[in-house]
N, C-alpha and C positions, 0 to 999 in steps of 0.2 A: 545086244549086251545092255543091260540094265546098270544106275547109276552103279549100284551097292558093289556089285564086280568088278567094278572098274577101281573099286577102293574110295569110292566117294561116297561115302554114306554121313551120316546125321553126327555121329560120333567122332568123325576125323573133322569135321566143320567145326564141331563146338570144339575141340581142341584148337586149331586153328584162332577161331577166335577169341578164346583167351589167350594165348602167346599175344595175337595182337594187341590187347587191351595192358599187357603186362610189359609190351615193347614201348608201349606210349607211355604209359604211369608210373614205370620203375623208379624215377625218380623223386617221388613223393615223401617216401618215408624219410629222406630229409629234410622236408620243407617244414616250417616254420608254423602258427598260429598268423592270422594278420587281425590287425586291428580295425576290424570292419566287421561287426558281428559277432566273433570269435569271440573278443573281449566279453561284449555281452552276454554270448550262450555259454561259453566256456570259462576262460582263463578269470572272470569276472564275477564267474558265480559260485557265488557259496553255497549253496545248493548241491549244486552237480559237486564239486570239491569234499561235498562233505562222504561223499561216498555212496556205496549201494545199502541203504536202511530205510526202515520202513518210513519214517520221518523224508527223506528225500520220494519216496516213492510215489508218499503221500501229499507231497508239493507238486510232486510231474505232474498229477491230476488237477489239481488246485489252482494252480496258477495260473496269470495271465501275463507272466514275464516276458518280455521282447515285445509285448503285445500281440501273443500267440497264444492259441490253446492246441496242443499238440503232446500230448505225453507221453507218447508212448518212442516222441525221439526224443526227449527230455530224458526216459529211461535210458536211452541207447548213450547218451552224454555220458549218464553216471556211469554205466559201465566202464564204458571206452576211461572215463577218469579213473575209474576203479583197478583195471588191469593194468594203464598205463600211466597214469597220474600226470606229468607236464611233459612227457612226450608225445608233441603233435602229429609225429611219424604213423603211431600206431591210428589215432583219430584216420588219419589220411591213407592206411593201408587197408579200415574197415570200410571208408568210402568206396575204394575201387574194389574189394571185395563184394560190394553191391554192386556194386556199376556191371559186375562180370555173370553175378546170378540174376539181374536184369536183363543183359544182352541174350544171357542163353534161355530165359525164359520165353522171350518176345519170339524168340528163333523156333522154340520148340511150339506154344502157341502158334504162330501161323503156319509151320507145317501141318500141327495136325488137323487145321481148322480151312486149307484150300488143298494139305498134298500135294502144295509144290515145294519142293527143297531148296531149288536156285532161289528162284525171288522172295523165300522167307529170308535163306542164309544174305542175301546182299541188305535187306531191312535192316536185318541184327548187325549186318556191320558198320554200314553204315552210321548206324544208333552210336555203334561202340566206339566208332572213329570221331564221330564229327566233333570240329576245333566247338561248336556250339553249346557240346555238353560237358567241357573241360571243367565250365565254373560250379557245376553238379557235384560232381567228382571230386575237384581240389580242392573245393573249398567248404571244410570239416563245418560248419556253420549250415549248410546246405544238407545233410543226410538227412532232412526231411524230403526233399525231394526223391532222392534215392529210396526210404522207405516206402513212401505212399506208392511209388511206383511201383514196387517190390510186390508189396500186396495188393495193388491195384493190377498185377499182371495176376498174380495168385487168383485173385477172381472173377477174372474173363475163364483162368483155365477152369476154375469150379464151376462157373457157368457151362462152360465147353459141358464136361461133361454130364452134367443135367440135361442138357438140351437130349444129349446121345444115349441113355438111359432112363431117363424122367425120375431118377432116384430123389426121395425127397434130400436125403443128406449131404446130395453135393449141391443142390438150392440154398440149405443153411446154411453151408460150408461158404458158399461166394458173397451170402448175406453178414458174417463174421468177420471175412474178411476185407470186407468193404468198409466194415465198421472200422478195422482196425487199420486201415488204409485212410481212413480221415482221418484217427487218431496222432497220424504219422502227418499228414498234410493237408488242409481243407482243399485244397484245388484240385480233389479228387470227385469234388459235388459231381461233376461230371459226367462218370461213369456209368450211370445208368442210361445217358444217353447214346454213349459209344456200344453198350452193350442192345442197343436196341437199331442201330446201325449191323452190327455184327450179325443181328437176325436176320437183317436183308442179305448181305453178303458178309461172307464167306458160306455162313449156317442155311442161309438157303428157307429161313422158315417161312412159314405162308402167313402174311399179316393178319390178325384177329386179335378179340378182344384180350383173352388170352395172355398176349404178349403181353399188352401195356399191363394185366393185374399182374404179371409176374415184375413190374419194373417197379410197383407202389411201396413196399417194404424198402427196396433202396432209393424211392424217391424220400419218401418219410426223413431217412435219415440224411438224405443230402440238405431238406432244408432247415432238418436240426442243426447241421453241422455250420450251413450259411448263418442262423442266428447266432450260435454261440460266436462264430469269427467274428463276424457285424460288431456284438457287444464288443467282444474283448479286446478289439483292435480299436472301436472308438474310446473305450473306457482308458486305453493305454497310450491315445494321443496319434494312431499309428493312420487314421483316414484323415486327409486332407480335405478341411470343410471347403466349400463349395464357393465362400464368399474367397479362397485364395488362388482357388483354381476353378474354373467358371465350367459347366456343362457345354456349352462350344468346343472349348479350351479340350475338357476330357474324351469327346466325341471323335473331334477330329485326328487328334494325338491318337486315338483307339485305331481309328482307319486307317492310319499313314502304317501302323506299326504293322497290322496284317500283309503291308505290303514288303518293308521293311526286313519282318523275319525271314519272308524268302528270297526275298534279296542278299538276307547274311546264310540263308542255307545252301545258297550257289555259290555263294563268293564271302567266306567267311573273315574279311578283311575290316581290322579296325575296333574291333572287340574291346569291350568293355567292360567293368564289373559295375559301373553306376553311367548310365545314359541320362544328361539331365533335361527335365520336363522340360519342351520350350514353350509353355504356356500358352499364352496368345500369339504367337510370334509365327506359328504355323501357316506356309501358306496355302493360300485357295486354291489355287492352281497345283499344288500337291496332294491335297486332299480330292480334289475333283478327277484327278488323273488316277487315284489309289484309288476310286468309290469305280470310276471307271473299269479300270484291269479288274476290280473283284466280280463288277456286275456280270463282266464277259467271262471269266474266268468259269463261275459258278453257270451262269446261261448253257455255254459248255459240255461241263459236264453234267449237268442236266439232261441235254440233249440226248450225250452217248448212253446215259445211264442203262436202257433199253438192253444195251446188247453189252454192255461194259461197266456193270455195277461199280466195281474197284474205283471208280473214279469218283464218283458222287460219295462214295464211303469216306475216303480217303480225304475229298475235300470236306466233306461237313466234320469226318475226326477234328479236322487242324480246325475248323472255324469255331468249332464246338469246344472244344478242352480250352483251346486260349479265352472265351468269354470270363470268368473270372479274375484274369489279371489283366485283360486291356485295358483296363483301367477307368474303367464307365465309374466305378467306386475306388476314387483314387486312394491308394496305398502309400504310404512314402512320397519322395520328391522324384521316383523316377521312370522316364517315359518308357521304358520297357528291360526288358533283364533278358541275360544269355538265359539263364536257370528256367525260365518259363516254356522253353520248349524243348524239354528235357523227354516230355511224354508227345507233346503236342507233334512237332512233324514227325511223328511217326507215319502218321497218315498220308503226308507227302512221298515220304519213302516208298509206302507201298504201292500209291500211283507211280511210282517212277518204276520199280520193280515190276511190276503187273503190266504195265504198257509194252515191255523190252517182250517179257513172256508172251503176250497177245498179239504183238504186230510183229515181232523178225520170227521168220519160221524155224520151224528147229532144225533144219537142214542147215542154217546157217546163226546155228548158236555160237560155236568156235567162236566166230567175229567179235563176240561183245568179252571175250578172255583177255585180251589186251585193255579193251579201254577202262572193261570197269576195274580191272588190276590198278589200273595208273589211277584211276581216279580214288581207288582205297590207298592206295602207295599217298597220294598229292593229299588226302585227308588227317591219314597218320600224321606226316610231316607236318601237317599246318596246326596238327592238336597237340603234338610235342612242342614246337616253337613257340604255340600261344598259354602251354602249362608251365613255360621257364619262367612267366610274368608272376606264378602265384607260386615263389621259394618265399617270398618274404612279404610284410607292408610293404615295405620301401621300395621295393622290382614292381611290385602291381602298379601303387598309386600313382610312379611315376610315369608307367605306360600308360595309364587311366589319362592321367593328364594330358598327354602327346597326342591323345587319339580323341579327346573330345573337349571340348571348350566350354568355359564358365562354369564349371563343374566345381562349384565351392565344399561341395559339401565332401566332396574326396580329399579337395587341396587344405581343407581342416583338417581331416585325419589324416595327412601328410602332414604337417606341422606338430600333428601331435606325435609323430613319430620321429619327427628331427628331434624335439625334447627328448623323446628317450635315448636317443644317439647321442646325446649331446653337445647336437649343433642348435645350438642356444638362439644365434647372431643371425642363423638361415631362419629357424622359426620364426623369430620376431617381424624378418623382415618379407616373410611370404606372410604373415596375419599382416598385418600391414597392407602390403600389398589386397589382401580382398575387402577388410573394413574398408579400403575406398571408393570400392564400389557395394559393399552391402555392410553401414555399418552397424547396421540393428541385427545381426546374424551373432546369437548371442553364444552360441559355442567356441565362435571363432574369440571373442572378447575375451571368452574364458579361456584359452587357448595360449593368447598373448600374458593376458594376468599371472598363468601358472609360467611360462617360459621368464617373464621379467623376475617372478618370484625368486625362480632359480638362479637369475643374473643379480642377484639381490638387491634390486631395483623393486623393493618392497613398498612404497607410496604409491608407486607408477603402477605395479600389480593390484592395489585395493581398488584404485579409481576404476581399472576395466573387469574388476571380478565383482564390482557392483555394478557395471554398466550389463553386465551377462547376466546378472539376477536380473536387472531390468526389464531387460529384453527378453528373457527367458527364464520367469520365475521355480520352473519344476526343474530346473539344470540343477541335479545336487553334487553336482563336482563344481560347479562355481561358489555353492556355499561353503564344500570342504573348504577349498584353495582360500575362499575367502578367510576360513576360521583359522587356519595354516597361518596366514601372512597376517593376521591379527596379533597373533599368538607370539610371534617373532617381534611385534611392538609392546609384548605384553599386556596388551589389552583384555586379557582372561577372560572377561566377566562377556565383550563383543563376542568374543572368539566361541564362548558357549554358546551364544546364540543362536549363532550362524553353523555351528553343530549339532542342534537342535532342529533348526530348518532342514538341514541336509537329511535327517534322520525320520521327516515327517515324510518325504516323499520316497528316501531308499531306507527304509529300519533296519536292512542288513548290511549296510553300509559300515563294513569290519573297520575301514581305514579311518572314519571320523570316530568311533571308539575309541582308537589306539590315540586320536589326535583330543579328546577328552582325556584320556589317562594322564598324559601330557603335560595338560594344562592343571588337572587335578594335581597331579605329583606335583608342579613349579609351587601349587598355590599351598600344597602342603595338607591338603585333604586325603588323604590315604585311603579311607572309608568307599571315597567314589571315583578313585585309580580302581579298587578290588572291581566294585561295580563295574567301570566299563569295558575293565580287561574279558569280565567273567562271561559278559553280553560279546561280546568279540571270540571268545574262545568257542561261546554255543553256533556262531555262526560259522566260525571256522576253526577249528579245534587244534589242528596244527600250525596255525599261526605261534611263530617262534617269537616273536615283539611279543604279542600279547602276554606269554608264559615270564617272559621278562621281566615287564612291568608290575606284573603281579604277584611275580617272586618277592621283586623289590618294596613292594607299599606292602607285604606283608611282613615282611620282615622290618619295616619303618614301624611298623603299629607293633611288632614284637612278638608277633605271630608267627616263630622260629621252626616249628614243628608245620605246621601250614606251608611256609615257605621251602621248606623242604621236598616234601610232594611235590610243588609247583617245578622244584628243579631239577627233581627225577622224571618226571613226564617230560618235561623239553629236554634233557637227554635221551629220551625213548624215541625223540624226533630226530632229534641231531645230536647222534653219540658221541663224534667228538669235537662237540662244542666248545672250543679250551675255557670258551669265557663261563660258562655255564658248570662246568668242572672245577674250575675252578673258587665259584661263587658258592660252590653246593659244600664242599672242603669249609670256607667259610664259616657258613652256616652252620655243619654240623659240628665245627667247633665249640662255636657260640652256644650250642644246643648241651656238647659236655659239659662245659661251665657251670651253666646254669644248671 
């Protein structure tokens, strides 16, 4: 009796596996934004905010915001802003919505590319369960991963089928969507060499010249895609120069982590969303034991390759995809990310699937029904428990914190999240706390400056919101806060300034406008309230302050009829605005009069 009669066919698997994927994720469309990126890609940008038009479309391309060039998820932003607007539920229900036509693609790819249905369907679950790909998934900041991979499976399968046809159009077709797979994520440079792995095993093709000219059009565009990142990520601050973190430093860090990731993909304990770099601190003897397991590891399957390709596939996939983010070109401050093997063990999966396939006879397949059950059972559970961490900031950072140590740059954006809570007295005294061991860490300065501000402890705020300019001249949230607590002294004429400087390094910085207008209106200038509300409106159109302020300085200059408009349109935002309803009443009395 064959599988399909038995009722186990290809169609009840991929069901199967979306319930699973939906058993573990149901809970998302609750969760929150966190203020880790999100702020940045989203909730922060006026860009994406401003909607789906050609003006935003034409920024997704353009840009180097985040210190990314990737547009085509910049698009995916607006959308998701566009249908949902400040409901992160929907962000976070379009993630797993990928996450599930990811799982079923990788599933339908490896059946059709070995024919075997068990150990594709245990691959795809795996993918779909493990606690490692949680941070892919939940966290909305992250659907570049999710896209590049999207389309990065889209063109193994167009390759698939070129290989089995030699049609020129599914060549273009895997050439397109490679394109549009870097578009979504550079860490897909890769790809051409997994797909030239794929020709050994699974596709079976005979090595010739041949092969490598078919890999040259997607090489081309990988190391387009490596310079444009290279630029845009130094031009945006985002590659840590060499003299901060030393070539030893990044080396050894690289080697440990190879060992590292499979050690969290057997034993998914301790998870993290920022792992921090331990710089020099690495030791020899862990590095020499990690260079050890990989030389033997790879000797190995080397050796089997002969008579068990699957293995040497599977280990050059994983050594190969993670090359870009081990951090030879260090990124950020941190020694490795859950997100990075989002695509990469894949390859481990199918050594582990491919091995059960090869070595237990199929007389005694039954046998492995129990363990691998319990082990997708034990997966689930550990990827539900580890997604209950990212409902909010405040539930991650503080497991972030429990799980890994000196990790300042999380326990900053925990601090900045007690200010928004309003625990004023925690914040001050966790900044605190790390200025004593890193007091030149200028965000944290800025951190403490804005929390005293708040405590209005406004002297004590300017001292550390010039100590973070200091320390950190391109920080323009320390120049706002600076021009903020200026302004509260009345010092107008500083306060400009230092809204000036904020405006040189973010010029869409809506909230130093609003904090111009401000100071415009106190000093009685009406003319340059119109001005910076107008500059704050083009950036975020529905900002309800801006329409405000600029009701009001229009109607100070006597501008009755102007001001009118202004308060019909912030009703069109917030109908029923009493204050704004009421001002328009006002107004258009003022208007009969005259």
């Amino acid at each position: 009796m064959d599988e399909k009669s038995r009722g186990y066919n290809p169609l009840v698997i991929s069901i199967c596996l979306v319930a699973a994927i939906i058993a573990v994720y149901w809970p998302v469309y609750k969760y929150n934004f966190v203020k880790y990126d999100d702020n940045i890609y989203i909730t922060g940008n006026t860009h994406i905010k401003s909607g789906f038009n050609w003006q935003s479309i034409r920024w997704a391309f353009v840009s180097g915001h985040a210190a990314n060039w990737h547009p085509l998820t910049w698009i995916s932003h607006i959308l998701d802003y566009q249908l949902f607007k400040g409901w992160a539920g929907g962000g976070h229900l379009v993630n797993v919505g990928f996450h599930i036509l990811n799982t079923l693609l990788l599933f339908y790819i490896l059946m059709r590319m070995t024919r075997a249905m068990w150990p594709s369907a245990f691959v795809a679950a795996v993918f779909a369960l493990h606690p490692l790909h949680i941070e892919s998934v939940a966290w909305i900041s992250e659907r570049k991963d999710l896209l590049s991979t999207f389309f990065g499976l889209l063109t193994i399968l167009a390759y698939v089928n070129y290989v089995e046809n030699k049609k020129l159009k599914w060549y273009l077709a895997a050439i397109v969507l490679f394109v549009l797979g870097l578009m979504s994520k550079p860490m897909l440079v890769t790809l051409p060499f997994v797909l030239l792995l794929l020709d050994y095993w699974p596709l079976e093709r005979k090595f010739s010249r041949q092969l490598l000219i078919e890999k040259i059009p997607f090489l081309i565009f990988s190391l387009a895609s490596c310079a444009v990142t290279f630029f845009v990520q130094r031009h945006g601050g985002a590659i840590i120069a060499g003299e901060f973190l030393g070539l030893k430093a990044r080396v050894y860090n690289g080697i440990v982590s190879y060992i590292t990731y499979i050690a969290k993909m057997i034993w998914p304990d301790g998870l993290a969303v920022l792992y921090p770099h331990p710089g020099d601190e690495i030791s020899i003897i862990k590095v020499a034991l990690s260079v050890l397991l990989l030389v033997l590891i790879s000797i190995f399957f080397i050796y089997t390759a002969r008579r068990h390709k699957f293995f040497v596939v599977g280990w050059l996939w994983y050594i190969g995809t993670l090359v870009p983010v081990i951090g030879l070109v260090q990124v950020s401050v941190q020694a490795m990310a859950d997100r990075y093997t989002y695509m990469t063990l894949t390859g481990l999966f199918i050594i582990i699937a491919w091995s059960a396939k090869e070595f237990v006879p199929p007389q005694r397949y039954k046998m492995l029904i129990l363990p691998v059950a319990a082990v997708l059972i034990i997966l689930a559970a550990a990827a539900h428990a580890q997604l209950r961490y990212w409902e909010n900031s405040i539930t991650l950072f503080e497991h972030t914190l429990a799980v890994t140590k000196d990790n300042y740059h999380i326990l900053n954006n925990y601090v900045d999240c007690l200010m928004d809570a309003g625990r004023l007295d925690d914040a001050v005294k966790q900044s605190n706390l790390i200025l004593k061991r890193k007091p030149g860490f200028g965000e944290t300065q800025c951190n403490l400056g804005c929390a005293l501000l708040e405590a209005g402890r406004t002297q004590e705020a300017i001292e550390h919101l010039k100590l973070a300019i200091e320390y950190k001249p391109a920080l323009s949230q320390a120049h706002y806060n600076l021009a903020f607590a200026l302004t509260e002294q009345k010092k107008y004429d500083l306060a400009i300034v230092s809204c000036r400087d904020a405006l040189k390094i973010k010029p869409d910085y809506v909230e130093v406008y609003l904090c111009l207008a401000i100071i415009y209106n106190e000093m009685g200038k009406y003319d340059q309230v119109v001005e910076s509300c107008n500059k704050a409106i083009e950036y975020e159109p529905n900002n309800i302050k801006a329409h405000y302020y600029l009701a009001a300085a229009l109607t100070a200059l006597g501008k009755t009829d102007e001001s009118i408009k202004i308060y019909r349109s912030a009703l069109q935002i917030e109908p029923n605005n009493p204050d704004f309803r009421r001002l328009l009443e006002k107004a258009l009395k003022k208007q009969s009069v005259n």
